[in-house]
KOLBA-330124 format. One record per residue (C-alpha): residue number from 1; x, y, z negated. Coordinates in Angstrom, 2 decimals. Layout:
# residues N
{NUM; {X; Y; Z}}
...
//
This chain:
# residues 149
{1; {124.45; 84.10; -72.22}}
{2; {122.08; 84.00; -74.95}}
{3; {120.30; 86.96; -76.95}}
{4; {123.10; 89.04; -78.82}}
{5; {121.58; 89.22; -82.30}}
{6; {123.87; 92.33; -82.68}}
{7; {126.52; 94.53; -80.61}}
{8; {129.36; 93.06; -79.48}}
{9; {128.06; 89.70; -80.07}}
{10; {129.60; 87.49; -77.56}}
{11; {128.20; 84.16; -79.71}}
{12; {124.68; 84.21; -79.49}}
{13; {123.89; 81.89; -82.73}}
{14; {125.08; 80.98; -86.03}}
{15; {127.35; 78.07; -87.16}}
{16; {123.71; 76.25; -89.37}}
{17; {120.24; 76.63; -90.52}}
{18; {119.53; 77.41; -94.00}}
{19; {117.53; 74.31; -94.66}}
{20; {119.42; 74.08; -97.90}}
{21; {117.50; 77.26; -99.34}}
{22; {114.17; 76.36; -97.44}}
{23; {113.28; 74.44; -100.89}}
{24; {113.46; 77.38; -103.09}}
{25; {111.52; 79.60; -100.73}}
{26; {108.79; 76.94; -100.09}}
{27; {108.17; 76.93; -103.65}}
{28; {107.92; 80.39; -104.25}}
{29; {105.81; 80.50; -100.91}}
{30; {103.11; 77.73; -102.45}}
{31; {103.35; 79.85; -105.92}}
{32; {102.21; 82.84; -104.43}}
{33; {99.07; 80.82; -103.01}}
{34; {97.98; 79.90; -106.16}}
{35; {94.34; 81.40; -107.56}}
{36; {95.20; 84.40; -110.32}}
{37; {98.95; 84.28; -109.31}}
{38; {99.30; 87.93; -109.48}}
{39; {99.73; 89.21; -112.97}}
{40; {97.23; 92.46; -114.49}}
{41; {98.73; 95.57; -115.24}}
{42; {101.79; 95.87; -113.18}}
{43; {101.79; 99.49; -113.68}}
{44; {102.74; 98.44; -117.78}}
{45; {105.24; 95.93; -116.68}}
{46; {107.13; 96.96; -113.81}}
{47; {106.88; 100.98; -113.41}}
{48; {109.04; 101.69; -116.48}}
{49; {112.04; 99.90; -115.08}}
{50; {111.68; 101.66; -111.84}}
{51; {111.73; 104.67; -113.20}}
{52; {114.77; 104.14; -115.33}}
{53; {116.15; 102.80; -111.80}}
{54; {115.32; 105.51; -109.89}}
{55; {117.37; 108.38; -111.93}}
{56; {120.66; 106.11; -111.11}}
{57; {120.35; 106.06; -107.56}}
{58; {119.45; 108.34; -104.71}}
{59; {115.59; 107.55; -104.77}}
{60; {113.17; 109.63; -106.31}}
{61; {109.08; 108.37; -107.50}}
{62; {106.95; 110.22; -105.54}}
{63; {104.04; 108.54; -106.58}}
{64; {102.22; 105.07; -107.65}}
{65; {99.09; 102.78; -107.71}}
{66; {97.63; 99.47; -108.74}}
{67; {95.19; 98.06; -105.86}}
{68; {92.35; 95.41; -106.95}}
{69; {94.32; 93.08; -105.78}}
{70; {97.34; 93.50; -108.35}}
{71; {99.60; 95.00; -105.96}}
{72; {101.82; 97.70; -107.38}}
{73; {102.43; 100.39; -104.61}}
{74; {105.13; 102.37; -105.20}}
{75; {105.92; 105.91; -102.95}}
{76; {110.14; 106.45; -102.81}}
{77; {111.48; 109.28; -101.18}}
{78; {115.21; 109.72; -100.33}}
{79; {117.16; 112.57; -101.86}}
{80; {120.57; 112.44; -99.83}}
{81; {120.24; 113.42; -96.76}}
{82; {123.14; 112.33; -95.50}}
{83; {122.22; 108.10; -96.64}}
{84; {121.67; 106.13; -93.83}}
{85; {118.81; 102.92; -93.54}}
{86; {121.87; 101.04; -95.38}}
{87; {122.29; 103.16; -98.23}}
{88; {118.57; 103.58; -98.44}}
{89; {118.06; 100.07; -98.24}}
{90; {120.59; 99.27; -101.02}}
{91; {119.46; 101.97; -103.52}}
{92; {115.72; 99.97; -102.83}}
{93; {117.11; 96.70; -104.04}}
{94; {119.00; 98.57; -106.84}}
{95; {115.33; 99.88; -107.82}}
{96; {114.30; 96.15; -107.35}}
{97; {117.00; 94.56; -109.37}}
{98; {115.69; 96.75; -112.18}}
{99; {112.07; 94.19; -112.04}}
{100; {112.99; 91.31; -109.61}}
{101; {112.28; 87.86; -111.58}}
{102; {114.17; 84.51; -110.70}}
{103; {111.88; 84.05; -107.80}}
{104; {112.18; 86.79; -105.24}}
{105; {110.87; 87.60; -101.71}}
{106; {111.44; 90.36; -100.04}}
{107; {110.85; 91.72; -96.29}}
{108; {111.63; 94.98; -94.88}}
{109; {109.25; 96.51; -91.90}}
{110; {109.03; 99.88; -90.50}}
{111; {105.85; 101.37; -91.08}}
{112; {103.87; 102.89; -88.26}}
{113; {104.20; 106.74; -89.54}}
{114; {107.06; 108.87; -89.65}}
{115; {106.56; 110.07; -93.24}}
{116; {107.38; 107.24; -94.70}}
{117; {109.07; 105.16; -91.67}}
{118; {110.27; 102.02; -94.21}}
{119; {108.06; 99.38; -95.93}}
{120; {109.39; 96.71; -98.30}}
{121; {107.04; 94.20; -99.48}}
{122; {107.99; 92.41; -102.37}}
{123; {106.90; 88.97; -104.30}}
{124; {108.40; 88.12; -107.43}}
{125; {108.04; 85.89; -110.16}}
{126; {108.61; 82.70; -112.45}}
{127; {107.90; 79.39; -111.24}}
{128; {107.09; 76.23; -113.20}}
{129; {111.44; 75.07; -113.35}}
{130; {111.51; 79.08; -114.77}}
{131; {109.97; 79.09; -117.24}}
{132; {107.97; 77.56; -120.15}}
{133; {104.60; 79.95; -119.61}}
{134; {102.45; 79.93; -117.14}}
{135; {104.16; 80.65; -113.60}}
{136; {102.93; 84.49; -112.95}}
{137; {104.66; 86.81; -110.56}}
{138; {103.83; 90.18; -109.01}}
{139; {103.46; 91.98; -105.87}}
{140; {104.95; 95.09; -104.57}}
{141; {104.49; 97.13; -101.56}}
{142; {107.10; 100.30; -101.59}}
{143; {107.12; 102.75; -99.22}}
{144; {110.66; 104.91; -98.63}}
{145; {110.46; 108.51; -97.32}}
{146; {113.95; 109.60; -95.73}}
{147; {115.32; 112.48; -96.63}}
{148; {115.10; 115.52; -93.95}}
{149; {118.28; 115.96; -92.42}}
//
């Protein structure tokens, strides 16, 4: 019997690969290699929409920075105690929707402290078939405190 990739599956594996999407990830993948890549002031362009986002969901700004490398760090912290990782996790991607551009990656880890036990890491951005300016995107590392029970 293979590895159950969840409980109570009896399968083992899916019915395909996603080959069909692999383009569109490759290309975002070879964007995000490219030399100045990572636009200047995300702070100015992105943190006003997440804040906007964050008073319509269950996520509050706890704090923010810009490192020298461009990435935007944001610092979430749950205010329902009673939302579990999947209602966290949604409200995050509501507070994403509110910047994402047509070319999104994003990746979910758990972070090695308890404070804030969820990391998303986030790449977004316009590639050349996006748009007629120079492809640009953005980087985003959020952290998500959860709400004491």
């Amino acid at each position: 019997m293979p590895i159950p990739r969840w409980e109570g599956d009896d399968r083992g594996e899916g019915v395909a690969d996603a080959t069909v999407f692999a383009v569109g990830a490759t290309e975002l993948a070879e964007a995000m290699r490219r030399p100045a890549w990572v636009s200047e002031e995300p702070e100015v362009h992105l943190l006003p929409h997440v804040q906007r986002a964050c008073e319509t969901v269950p996520l509050r700004l706890v704090g923010s920075s810009t490192s020298a490398d461009g990435t935007l760090t944001l610092e979430l912290s749950s205010t329902d105690a009673d939302a579990g990782l999947g209602e966290v996790r949604a409200a995050v991607f509501a507070v994403l929707g509110s910047f994402a551009e047509p070319a999104t990656y994003v990746r979910q880890r758990r972070a090695e402290t308890s404070e804030a036990p969820l990391v998303f890491e986030v790449a977004t951005g316009f590639l050349p078939s996006d748009t007629p300016f120079a492809p640009h995107g953005h980087t985003v590392r959020i952290t998500v405190s959860m709400a004491p029970s």
